[in-house]
LUMPA-327357 format. One record per atom (N, C-alpha, C, O): atom name; x negated, y, z. Coordinates in steps of 0.05 Angstrom, whole numbers. Atoms other than C-alpha are relative to their C-alpha. Layout:
BEGIN
CA;X;Y;Z
...
! end
This chain:
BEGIN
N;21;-14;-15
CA;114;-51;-569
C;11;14;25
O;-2;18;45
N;-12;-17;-23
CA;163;-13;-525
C;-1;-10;26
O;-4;0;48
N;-11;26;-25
CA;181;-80;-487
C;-21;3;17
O;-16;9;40
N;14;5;-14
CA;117;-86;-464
C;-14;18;17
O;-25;15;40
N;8;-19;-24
CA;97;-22;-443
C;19;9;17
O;9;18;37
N;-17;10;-24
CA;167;-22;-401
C;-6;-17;19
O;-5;-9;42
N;2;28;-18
CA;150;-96;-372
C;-28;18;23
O;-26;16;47
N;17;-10;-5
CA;80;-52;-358
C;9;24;24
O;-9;29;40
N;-13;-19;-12
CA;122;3;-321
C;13;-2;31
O;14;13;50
N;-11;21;-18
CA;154;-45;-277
C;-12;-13;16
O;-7;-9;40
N;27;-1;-20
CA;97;-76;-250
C;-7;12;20
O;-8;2;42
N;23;-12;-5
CA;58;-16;-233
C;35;9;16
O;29;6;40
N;-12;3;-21
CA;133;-3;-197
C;-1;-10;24
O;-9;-3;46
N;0;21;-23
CA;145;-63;-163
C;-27;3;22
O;-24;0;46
N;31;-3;-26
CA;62;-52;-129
C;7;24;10
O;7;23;35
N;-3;-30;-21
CA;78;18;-105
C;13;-8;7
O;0;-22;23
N;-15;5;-11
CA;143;-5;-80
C;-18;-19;25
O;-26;-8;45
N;15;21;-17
CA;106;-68;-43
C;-19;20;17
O;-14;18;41
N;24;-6;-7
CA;44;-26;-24
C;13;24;26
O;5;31;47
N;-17;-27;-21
CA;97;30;7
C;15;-9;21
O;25;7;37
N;-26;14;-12
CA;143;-28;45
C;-32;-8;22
O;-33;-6;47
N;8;9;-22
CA;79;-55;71
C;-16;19;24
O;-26;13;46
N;20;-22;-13
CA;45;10;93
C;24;8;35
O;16;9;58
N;-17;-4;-9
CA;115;25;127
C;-14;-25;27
O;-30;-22;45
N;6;15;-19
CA;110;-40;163
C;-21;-3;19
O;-16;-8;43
N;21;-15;-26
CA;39;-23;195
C;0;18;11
O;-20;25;24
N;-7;-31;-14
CA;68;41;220
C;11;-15;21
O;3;-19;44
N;-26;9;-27
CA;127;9;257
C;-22;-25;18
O;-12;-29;40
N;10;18;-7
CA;79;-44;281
C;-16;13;25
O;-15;10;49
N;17;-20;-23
CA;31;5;313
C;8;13;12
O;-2;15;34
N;-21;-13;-21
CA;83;49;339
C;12;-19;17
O;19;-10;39
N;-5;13;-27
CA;105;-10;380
C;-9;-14;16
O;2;-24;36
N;23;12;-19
CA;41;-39;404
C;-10;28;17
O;-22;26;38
N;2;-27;-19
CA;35;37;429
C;23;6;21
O;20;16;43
N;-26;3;-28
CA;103;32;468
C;-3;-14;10
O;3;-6;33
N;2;25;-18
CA;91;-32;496
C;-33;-5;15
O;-40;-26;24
N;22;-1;-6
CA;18;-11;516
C;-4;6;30
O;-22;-9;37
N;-5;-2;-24
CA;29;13;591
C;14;-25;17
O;7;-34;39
N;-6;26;-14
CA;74;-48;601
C;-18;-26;5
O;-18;-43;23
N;22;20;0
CA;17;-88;578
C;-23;-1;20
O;-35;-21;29
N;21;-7;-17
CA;-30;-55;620
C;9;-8;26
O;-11;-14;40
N;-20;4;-23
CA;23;-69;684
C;-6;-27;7
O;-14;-37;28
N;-4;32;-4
CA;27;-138;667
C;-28;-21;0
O;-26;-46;3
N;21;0;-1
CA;-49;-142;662
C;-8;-2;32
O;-21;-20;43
N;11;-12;-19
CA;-59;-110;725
C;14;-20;20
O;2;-19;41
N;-16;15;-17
CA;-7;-163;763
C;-21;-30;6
O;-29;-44;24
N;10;34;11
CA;-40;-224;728
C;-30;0;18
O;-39;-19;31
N;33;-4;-15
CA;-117;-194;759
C;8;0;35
O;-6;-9;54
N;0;2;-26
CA;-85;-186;822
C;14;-28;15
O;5;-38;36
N;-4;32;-1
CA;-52;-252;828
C;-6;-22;-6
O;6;-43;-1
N;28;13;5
CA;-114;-285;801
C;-10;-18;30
O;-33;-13;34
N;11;18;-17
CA;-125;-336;865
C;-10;-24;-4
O;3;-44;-9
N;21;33;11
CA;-178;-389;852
C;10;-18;26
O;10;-9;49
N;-2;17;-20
CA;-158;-447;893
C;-24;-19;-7
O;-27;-27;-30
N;14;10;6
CA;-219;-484;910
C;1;-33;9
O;2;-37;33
N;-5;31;-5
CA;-212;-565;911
C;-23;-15;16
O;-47;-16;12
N;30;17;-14
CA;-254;-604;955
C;0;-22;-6
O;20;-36;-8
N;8;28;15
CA;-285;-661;929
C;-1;-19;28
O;-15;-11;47
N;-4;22;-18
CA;-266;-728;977
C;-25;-20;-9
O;-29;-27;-32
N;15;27;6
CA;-318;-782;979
C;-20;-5;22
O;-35;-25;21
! end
């Protein structure tokens, strides 16, 4: 009976562990879509201004 409520112990470890690694990982994720947020906006702001439609004229 012991075994199993050990194996039971272990588990309910291993998910907190998992649940704590991946919480971690959406931290660091959003902390660097927030650093890289001004550059983005930069490189936004290049792409709108270097936006030139060239218009093709149809031959016929």
């Amino acid at each position: 009976m012991q075994n199993s409520q050990g194996i039971d112990y272990f588990v309910i470890l291993v998910a907190l562990l998992a649940v704590a690694a991946i919480g971690v990982i959406i931290v660091v994720k959003s902390s660097e879509n927030d650093k890289f947020a001004p550059i983005k906006a930069q490189i936004d702001e290049e792409n709108r201004l270097m936006n030139i439609r060239v218009l093709s004229r149809e031959e016929g």
